[in-house]
C-alpha positions in Angstrom: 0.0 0.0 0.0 1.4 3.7 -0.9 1.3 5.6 2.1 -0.3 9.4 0.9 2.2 12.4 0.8 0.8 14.2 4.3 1.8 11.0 6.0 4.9 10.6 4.3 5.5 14.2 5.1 4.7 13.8 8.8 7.2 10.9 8.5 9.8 13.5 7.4 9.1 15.7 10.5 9.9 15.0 14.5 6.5 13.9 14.8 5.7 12.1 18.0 5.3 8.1 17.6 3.7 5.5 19.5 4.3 1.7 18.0 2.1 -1.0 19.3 3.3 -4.7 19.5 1.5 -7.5 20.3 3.0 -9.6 23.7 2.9 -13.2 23.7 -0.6 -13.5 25.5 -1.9 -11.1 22.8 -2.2 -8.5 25.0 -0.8 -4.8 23.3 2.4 -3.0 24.3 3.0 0.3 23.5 6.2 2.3 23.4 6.9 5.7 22.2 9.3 5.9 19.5 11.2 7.9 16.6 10.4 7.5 13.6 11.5 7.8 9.8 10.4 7.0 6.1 12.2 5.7 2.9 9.2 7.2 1.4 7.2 3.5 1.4 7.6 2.3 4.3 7.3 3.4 8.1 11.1 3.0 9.9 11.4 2.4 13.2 15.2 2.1 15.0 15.4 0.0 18.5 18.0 -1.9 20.6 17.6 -5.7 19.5 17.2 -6.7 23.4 14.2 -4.6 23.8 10.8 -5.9 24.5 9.0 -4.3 21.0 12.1 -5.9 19.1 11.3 -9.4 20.6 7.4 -9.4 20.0 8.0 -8.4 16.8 10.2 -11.3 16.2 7.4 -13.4 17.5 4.4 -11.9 15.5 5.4 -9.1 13.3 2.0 -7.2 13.3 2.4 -3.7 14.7 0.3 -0.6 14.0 2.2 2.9 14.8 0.0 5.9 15.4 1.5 9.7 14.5 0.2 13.0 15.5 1.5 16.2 14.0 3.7 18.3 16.4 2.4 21.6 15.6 -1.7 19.9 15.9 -2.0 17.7 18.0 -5.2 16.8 17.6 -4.4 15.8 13.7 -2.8 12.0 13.4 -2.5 9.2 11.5 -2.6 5.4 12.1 -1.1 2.5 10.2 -1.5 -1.1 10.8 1.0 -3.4 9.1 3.2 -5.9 9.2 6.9 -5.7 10.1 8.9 -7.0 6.6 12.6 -6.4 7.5 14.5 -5.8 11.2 18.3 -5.2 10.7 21.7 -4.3 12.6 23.1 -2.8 9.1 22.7 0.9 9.4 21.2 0.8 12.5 24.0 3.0 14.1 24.4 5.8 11.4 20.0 5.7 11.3 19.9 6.4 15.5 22.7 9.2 14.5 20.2 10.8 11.9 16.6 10.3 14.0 18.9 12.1 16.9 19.9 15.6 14.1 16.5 15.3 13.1 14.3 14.9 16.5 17.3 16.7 18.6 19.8 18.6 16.5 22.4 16.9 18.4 24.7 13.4 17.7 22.9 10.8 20.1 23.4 10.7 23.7 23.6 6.9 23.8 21.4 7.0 27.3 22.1 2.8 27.3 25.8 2.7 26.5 27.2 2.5 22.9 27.7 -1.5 23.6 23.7 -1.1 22.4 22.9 -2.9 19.1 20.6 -1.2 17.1 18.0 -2.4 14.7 16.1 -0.7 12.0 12.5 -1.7 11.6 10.7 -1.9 8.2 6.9 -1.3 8.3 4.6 -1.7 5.6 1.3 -0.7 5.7 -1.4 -2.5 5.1 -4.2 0.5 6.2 -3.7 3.8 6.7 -6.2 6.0 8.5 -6.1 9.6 10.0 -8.1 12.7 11.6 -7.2 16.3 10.3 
């Protein structure tokens, strides 16, 4: 599914993230997160040993809601289904979310031992209010 311009555009921007995962007695977890586009896809970057990286190894349905930092009130949601999770680039991507959401190089708050993961969305529905 394309995802439309104003969501690829909120993409683009320090918009604030929530993805939600699915534990292993089905029950939803929810974490706030950065987030980033290749312009198809929703991109997510994590630490492999965190809790949304290992239910998405398990069942790789997720759905990310997005709400625009300047309106609040205006979001979008997208339900899909996780396609790729990789260590390659995940250090430089963290280093890029960080300039883009911060203006600053990363703090590396866990220690730089960390190995990050970039997570590929596709959407499979896209909804939104605003």
């Amino acid at each position: 599914m394309n995802l439309p311009d104003e969501l690829v555009d909120l993409l683009r921007r320090p918009s604030t993230c929530y993805l939600a995962t699915i534990m292993a007695d089905g029950s939803p977890q929810v974490t706030q997160t950065w987030v980033d586009t290749d312009g198809e896809h929703v991109i997510i970057n994590s630490v492999k040993t965190h809790l949304k990286v290992r239910n998405i190894a398990r069942d790789p349905r997720v759905a990310v809601a997005l709400s625009d930092p300047n309106d609040p009130s205006s979001y979008h949601q997208v339900r899909g289904r996780v396609i790729d999770v990789t260590t390659e680039g995940g250090r430089e991507h963290i280093e890029s979310l960080s300039q883009k959401y911060l203006g600053t190089p990363y703090q590396w708050w866990g220690g730089r031992d960390q190995v990050r993961v970039i997570i590929t969305i596709e959407a499979e529905h896209v909804s939104g209010v605003g």
